[in-house]
N, C-alpha and C positions, 0 to 999 in steps of 0.2 A: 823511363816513362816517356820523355821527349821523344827518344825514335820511335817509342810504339804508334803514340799521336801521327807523327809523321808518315809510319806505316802504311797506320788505317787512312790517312788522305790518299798517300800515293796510289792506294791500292782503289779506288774509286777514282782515280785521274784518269787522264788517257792514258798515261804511259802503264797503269797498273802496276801488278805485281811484280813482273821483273826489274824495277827500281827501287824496293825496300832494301833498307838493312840485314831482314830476315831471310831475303832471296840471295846476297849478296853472303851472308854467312854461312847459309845452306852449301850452295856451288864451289866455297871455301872449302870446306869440308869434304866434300865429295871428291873434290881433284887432292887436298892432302891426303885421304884414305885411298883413293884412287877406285875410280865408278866399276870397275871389275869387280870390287870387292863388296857392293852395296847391292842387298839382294830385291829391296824392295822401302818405297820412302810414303810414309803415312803423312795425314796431315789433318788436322780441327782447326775450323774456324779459319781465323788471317793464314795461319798454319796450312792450311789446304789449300789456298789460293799460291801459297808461297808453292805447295807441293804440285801442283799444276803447272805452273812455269818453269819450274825446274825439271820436271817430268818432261818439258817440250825439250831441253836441250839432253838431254838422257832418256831418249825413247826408246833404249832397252832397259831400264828400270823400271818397275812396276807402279806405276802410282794408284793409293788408295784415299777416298776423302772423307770426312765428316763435317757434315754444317760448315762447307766455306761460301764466303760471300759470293756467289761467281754470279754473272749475268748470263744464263744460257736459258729462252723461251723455248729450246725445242733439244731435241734427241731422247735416248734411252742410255744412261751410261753405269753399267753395272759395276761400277768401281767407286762408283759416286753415292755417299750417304745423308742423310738427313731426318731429324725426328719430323713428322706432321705437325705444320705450324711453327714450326721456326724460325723466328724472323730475320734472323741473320740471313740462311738459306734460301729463303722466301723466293729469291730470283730464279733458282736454280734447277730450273725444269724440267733441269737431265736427270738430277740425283734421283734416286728413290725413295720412298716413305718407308722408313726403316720398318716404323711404330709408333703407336701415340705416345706421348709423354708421362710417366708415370709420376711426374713430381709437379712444381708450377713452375720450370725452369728448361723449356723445351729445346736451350739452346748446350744443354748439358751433354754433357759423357758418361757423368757417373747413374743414367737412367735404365740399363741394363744389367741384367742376371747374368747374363754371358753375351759371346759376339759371335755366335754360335751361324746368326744367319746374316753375320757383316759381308 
C-alpha cells in the first residue's frame, strides 16, 4: 500500500513514471524474460503510465493504454484508450473516447462487452 502511495506521487512529480516501483518491476521483468520475447506490454491506469515509460526504453514493443494519468493537451494516439469522462484520464488528449460509460464508474475496465474496437 506504501509504494502505491508513493507511486501515484511520483508519478505526478517531475521525475514521473520512470521512478515508481511499478516501472522499476516492469524493466525487471523484461530483461529477466528478455525484451525479444515480449510481444506487446498493456497497461490501466498508474499501469499505463508505467507502460509508457517503459515503452520509451523498448520502442520495439508494442505499447497499449487504458485510462492512464498522462499529461498530453495535443496529438491523436491510436494506441491510447479512455472511457468519456474519466477523470483519471481527463489530461490525456491523445487517448481516444473509447465510449460512454455504462456503469457510474467511468474509470473502469470491466465497462465492456468485448474489446473488439480497443
Amino acid at each position: 500500500m506504501a509504494s502505491d502511495i508513493l507511486d501515484d506521487v511520483m508519478l505526478v512529480s517531475p521525475w514521473g513514471a520512470e521512478h515508481t516501483t511499478r516501472h522499476a518491476e516492469v524493466v525487471h521483468a523484461i530483461e529477466t524474460i528478455g525484451p525479444e520475447h515480449i510481444t506487446h506490454i498493456y497497461g490501466h491506469s498508474l499501469g499505463g503510465a508505467v507502460a509508457r515509460s517503459v515503452g520509451r526504453l523498448y520502442p520495439n514493443i508494442p505499447v497499449d493504454t487504458f485510462a492512464a494519468p498522462l499529461f498530453r493537451l495535443t496529438g491523436n494516439d491510436p494506441t491510447a484508450h479512455r472511457i468519456a469522462g474519466d477523470p483519471i484520464a481527463f489530461f490525456d488528449m491523445a487517448a481516444g473516447d473509447t465510449r460512454m460509460p455504462s456503469t457510474l464508474n467511468p474509470h473502469g475496465v470491466g465497462n465492456f462487452d468485448s474489446d473488439d474496437d480497443l
